[in-house]
N, CA, C and O atoms as a GROMACS GRO file, in nm:
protein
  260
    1UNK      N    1   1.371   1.621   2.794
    1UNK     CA    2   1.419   1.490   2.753
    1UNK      C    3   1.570   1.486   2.777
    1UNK      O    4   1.644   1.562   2.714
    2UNK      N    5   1.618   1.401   2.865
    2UNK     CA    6   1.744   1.358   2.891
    2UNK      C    7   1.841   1.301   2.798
    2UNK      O    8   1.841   1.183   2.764
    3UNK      N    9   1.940   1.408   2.748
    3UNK     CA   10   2.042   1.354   2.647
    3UNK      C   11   2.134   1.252   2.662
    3UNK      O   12   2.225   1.254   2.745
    4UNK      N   13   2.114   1.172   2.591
    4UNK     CA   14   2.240   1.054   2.604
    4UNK      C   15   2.349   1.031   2.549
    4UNK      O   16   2.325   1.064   2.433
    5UNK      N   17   2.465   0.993   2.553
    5UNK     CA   18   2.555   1.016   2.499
    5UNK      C   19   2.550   0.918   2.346
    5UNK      O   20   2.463   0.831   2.342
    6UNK      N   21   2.616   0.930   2.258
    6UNK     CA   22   2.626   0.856   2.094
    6UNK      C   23   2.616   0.695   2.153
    6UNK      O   24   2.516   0.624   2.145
    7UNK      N   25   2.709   0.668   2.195
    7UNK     CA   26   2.739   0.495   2.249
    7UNK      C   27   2.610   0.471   2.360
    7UNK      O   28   2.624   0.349   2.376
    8UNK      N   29   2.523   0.499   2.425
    8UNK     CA   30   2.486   0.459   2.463
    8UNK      C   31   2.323   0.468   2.404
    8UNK      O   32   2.223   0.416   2.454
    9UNK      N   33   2.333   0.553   2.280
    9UNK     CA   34   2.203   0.564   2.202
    9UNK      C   35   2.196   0.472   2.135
    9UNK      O   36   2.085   0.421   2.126
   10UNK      N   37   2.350   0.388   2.034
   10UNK     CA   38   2.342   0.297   1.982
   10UNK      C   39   2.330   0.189   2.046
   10UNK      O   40   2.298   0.093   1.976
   11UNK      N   41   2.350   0.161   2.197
   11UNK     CA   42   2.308   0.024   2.226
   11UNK      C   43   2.189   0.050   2.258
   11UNK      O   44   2.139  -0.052   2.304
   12UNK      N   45   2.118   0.134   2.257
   12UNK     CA   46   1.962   0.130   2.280
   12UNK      C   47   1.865   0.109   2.140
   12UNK      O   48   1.745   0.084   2.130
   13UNK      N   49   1.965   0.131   2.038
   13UNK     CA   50   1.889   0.104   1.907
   13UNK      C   51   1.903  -0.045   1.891
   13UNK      O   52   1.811  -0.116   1.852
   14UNK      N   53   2.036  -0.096   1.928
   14UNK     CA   54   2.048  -0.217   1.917
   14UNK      C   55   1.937  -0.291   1.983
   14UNK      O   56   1.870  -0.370   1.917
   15UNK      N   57   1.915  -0.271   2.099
   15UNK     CA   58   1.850  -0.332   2.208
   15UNK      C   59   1.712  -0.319   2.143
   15UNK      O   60   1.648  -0.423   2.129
   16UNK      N   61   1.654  -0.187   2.095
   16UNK     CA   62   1.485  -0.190   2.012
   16UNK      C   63   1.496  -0.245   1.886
   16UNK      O   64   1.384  -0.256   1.837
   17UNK      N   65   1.598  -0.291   1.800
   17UNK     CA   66   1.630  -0.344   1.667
   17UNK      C   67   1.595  -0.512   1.699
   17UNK      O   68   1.518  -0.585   1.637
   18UNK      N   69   1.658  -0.535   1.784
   18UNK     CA   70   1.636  -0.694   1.872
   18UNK      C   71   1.506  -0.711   1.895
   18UNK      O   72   1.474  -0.829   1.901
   19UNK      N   73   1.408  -0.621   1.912
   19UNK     CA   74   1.291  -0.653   2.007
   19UNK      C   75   1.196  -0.657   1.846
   19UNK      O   76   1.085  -0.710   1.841
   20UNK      N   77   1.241  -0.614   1.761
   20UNK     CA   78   1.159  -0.625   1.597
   20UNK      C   79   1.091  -0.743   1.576
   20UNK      O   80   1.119  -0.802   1.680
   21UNK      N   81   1.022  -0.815   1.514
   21UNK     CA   82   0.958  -0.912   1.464
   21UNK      C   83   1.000  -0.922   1.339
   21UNK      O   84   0.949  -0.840   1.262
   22UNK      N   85   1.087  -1.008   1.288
   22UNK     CA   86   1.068  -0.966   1.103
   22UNK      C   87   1.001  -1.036   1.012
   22UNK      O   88   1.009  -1.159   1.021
   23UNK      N   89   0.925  -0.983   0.911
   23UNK     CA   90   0.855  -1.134   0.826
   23UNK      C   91   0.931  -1.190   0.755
   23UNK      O   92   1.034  -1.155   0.698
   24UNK      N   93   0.848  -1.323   0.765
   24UNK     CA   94   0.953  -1.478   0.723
   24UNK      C   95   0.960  -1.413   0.542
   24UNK      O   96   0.907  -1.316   0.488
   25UNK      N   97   1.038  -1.505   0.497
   25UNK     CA   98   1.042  -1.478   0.310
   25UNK      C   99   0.868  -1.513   0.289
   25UNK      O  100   0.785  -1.434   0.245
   26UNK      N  101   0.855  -1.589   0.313
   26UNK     CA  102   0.662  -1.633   0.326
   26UNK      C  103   0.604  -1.507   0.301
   26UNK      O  104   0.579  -1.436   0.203
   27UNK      N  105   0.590  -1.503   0.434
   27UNK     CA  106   0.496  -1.401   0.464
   27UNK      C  107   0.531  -1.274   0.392
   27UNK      O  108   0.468  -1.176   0.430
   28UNK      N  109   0.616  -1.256   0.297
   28UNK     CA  110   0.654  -1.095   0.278
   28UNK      C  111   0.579  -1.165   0.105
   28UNK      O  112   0.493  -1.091   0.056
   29UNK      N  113   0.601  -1.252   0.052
   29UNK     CA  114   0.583  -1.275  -0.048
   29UNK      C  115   0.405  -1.296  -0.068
   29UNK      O  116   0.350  -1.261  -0.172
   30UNK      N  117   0.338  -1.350   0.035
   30UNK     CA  118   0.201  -1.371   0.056
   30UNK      C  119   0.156  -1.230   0.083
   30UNK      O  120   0.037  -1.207   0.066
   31UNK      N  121   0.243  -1.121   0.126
   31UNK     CA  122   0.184  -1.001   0.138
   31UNK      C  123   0.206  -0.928   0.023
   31UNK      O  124   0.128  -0.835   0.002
   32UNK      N  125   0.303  -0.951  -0.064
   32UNK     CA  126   0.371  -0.879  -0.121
   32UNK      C  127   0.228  -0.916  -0.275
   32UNK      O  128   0.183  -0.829  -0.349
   33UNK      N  129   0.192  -1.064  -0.278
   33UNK     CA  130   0.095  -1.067  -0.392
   33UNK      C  131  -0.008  -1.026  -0.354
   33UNK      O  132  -0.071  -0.966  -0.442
   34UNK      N  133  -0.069  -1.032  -0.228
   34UNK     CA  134  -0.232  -0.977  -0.196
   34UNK      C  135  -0.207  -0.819  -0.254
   34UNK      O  136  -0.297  -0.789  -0.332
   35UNK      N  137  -0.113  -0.719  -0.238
   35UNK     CA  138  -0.140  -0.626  -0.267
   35UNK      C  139  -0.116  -0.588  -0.428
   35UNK      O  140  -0.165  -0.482  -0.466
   36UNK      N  141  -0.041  -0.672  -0.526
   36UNK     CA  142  -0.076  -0.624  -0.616
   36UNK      C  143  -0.204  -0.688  -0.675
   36UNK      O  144  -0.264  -0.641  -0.772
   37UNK      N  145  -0.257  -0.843  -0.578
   37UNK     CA  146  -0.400  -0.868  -0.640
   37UNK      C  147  -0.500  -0.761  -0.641
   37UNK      O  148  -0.573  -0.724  -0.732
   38UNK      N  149  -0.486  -0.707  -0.485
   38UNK     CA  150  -0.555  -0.597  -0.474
   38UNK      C  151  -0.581  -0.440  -0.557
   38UNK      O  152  -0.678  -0.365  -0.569
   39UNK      N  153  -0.442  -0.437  -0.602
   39UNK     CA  154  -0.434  -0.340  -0.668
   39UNK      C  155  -0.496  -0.330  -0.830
   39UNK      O  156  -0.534  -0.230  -0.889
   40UNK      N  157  -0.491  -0.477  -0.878
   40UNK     CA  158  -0.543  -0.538  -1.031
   40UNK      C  159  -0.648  -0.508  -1.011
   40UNK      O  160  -0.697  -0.440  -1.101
   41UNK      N  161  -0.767  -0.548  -0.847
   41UNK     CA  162  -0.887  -0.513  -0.852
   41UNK      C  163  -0.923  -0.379  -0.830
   41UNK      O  164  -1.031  -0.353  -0.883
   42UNK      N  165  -0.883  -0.307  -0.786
   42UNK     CA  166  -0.910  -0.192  -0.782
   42UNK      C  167  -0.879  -0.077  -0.878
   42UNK      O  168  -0.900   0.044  -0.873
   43UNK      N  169  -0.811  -0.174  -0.985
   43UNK     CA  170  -0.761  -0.100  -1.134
   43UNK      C  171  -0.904  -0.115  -1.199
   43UNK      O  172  -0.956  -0.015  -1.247
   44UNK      N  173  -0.974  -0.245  -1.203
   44UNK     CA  174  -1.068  -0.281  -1.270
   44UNK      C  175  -1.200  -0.240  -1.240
   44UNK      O  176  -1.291  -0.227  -1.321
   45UNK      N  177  -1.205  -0.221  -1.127
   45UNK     CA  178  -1.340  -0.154  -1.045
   45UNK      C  179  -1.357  -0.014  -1.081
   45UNK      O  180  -1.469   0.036  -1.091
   46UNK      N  181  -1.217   0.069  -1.108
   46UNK     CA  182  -1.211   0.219  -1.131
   46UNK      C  183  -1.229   0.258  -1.247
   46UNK      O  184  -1.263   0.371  -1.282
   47UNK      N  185  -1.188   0.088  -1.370
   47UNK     CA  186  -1.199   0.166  -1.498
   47UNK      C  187  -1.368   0.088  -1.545
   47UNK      O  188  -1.435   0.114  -1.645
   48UNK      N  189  -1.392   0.015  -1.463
   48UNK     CA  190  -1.544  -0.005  -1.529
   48UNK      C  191  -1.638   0.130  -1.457
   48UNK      O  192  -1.744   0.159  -1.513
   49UNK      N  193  -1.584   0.228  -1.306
   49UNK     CA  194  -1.683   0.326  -1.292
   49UNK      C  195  -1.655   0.413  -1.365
   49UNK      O  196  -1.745   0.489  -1.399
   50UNK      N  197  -1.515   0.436  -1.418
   50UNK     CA  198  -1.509   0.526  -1.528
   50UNK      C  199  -1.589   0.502  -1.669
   50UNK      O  200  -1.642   0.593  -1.733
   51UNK      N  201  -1.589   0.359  -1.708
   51UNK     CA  202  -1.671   0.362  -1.845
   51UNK      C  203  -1.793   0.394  -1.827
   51UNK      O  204  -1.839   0.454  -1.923
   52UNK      N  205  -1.876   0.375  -1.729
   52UNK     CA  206  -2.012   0.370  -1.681
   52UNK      C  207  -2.061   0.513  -1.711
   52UNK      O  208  -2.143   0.548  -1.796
   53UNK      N  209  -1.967   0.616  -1.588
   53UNK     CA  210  -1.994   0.722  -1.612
   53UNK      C  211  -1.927   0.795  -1.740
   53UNK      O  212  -1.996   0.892  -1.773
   54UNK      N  213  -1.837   0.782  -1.805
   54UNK     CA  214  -1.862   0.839  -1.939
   54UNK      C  215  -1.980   0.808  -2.048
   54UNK      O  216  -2.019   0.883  -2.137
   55UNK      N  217  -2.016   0.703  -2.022
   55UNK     CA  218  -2.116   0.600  -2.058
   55UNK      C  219  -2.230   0.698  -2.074
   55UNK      O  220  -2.278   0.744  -2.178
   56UNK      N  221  -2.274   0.729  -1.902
   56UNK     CA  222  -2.403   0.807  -1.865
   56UNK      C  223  -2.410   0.956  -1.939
   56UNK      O  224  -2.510   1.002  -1.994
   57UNK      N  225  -2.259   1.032  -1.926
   57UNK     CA  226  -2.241   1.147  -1.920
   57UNK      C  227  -2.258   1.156  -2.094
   57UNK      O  228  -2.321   1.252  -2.136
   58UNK      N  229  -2.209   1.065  -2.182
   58UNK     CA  230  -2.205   1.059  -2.286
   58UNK      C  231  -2.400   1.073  -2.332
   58UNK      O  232  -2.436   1.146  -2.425
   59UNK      N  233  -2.480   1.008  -2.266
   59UNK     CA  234  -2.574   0.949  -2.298
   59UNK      C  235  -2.706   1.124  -2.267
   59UNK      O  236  -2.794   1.177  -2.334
   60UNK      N  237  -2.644   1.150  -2.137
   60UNK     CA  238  -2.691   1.292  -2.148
   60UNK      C  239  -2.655   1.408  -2.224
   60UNK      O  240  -2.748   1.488  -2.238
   61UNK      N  241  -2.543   1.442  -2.280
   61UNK     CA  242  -2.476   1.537  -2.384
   61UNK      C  243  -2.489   1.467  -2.495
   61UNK      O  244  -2.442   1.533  -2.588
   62UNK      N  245  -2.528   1.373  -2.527
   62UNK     CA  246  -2.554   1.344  -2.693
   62UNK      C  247  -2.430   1.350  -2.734
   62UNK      O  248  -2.442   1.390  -2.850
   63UNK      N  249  -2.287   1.331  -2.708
   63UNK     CA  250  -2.214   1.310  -2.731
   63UNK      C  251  -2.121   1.157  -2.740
   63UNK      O  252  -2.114   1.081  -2.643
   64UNK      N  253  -2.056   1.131  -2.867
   64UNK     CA  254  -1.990   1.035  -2.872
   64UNK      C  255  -2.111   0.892  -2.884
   64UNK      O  256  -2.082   0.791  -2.821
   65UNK      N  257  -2.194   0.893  -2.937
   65UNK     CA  258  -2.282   0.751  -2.921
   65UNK      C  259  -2.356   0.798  -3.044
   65UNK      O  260  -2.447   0.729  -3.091
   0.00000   0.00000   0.00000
């Protein structure tokens, strides 16, 4: 790999920094709620398989019921 000198690495960062896409305030905010919706559901999905199976596990050990 061919070394380049400092100044001419930074105009090449410049030049791939330019070529970026960035998301609008929108779109960061529409992404930014899907994932903690997502995350609420997948809080809720984990603690109803957790009650289930303590539930079961409870129900075979005669414990706690």
């Amino acid at each position: 790999m061919a070394k380049t000198n400092p100044i001419q690495f930074l105009q090449q960062v410049r030049s791939e920094a330019a070529k970026v896409t960035w998301p609008t305030r929108r779109e960061t905010a529409i992404t930014t709620t899907m994932v903690f919706i997502m995350a609420a559901v997948a809080a809720v999905f984990f603690l109803l398989v957790d009650q289930i199976l303590a539930f079961g596990v409870g129900l075979l050990l005669g414990v706690g019921g």
